[in-house]
C-alpha positions as CSV (number, residue, x, y, z in Angstrom):
1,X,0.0,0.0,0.0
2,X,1.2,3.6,-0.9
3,X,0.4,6.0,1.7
4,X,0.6,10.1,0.4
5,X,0.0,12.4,3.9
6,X,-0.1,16.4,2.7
7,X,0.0,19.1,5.3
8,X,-1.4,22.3,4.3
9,X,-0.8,25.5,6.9
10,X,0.0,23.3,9.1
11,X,3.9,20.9,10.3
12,X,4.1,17.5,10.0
13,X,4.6,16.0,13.5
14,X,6.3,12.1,13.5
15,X,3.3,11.7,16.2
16,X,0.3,12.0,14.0
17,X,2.1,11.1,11.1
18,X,2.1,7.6,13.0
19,X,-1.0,7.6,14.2
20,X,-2.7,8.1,10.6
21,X,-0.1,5.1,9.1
22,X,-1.5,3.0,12.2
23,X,-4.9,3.9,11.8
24,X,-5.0,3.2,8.2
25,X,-2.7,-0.5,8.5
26,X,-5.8,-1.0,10.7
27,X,-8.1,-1.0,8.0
28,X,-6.2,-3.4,5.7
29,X,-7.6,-6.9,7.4
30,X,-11.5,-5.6,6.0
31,X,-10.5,-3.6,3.2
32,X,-8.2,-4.1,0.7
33,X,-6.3,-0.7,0.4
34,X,-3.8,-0.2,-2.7
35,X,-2.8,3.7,-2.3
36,X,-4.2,5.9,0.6
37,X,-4.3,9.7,0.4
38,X,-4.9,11.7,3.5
39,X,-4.9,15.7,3.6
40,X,-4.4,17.7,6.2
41,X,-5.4,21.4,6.5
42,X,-5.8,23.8,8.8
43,X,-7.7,27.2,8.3
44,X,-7.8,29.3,11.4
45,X,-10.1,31.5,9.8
46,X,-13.0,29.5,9.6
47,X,-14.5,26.7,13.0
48,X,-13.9,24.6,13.7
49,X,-10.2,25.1,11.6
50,X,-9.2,21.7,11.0
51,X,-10.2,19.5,8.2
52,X,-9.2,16.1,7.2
53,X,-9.9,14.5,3.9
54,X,-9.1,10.7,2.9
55,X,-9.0,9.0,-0.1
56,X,-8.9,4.9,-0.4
57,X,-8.1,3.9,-3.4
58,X,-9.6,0.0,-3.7
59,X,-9.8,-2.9,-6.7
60,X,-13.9,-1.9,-6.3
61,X,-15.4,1.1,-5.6
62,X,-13.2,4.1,-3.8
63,X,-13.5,5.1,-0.5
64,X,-13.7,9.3,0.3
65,X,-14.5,10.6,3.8
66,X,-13.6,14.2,5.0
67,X,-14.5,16.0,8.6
68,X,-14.0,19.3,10.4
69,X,-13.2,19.2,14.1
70,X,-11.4,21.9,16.6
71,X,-8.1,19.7,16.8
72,X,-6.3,17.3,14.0
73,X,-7.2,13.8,15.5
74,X,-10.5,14.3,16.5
75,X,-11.1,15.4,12.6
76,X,-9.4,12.4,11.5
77,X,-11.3,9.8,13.9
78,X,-14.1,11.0,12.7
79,X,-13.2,10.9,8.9
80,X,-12.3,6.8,9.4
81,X,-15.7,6.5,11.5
82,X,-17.7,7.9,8.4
């Protein structure tokens, strides 16, 4: 599996860089993933200022989830539970 993480207005931290590789590995044993794309962005002008969008690409049909929450993880936790 190819994983692409992009940061926009925001650093890349080895942290959640890790937990989005776990997180995703985690999927792998119900989904068959071949190339994952997650983007990162934060927009302090606008609430709650951080978004997440994710892209699984699959053999069927792809997978595309996105979310806004006030802090990076809680938008991405809820972008995998959608």
């Amino acid at each position: 599996m190819k994983l692409t993480v992009q940061h926009h207005h925001l650093r890349s931290s080895d942290d959640l860089d890790s937990l989005i590789e776990n997180r995703i590995l985690a999927l792998q044993p119900r989904l068959q993933i071949d190339e994952a794309h997650v983007r990162l962005e934060c927009r302090f002008e606008e609430s709650p200022a951080f978004s997440v969008h994710v892209h699984l690409v699959t053999p069927g049909p792809d997978v595309f989830a996105e979310s806004r929450d006030h802090t990076l993880r809680a938008a991405f936790a809820k972008a995998l539970r959608s």
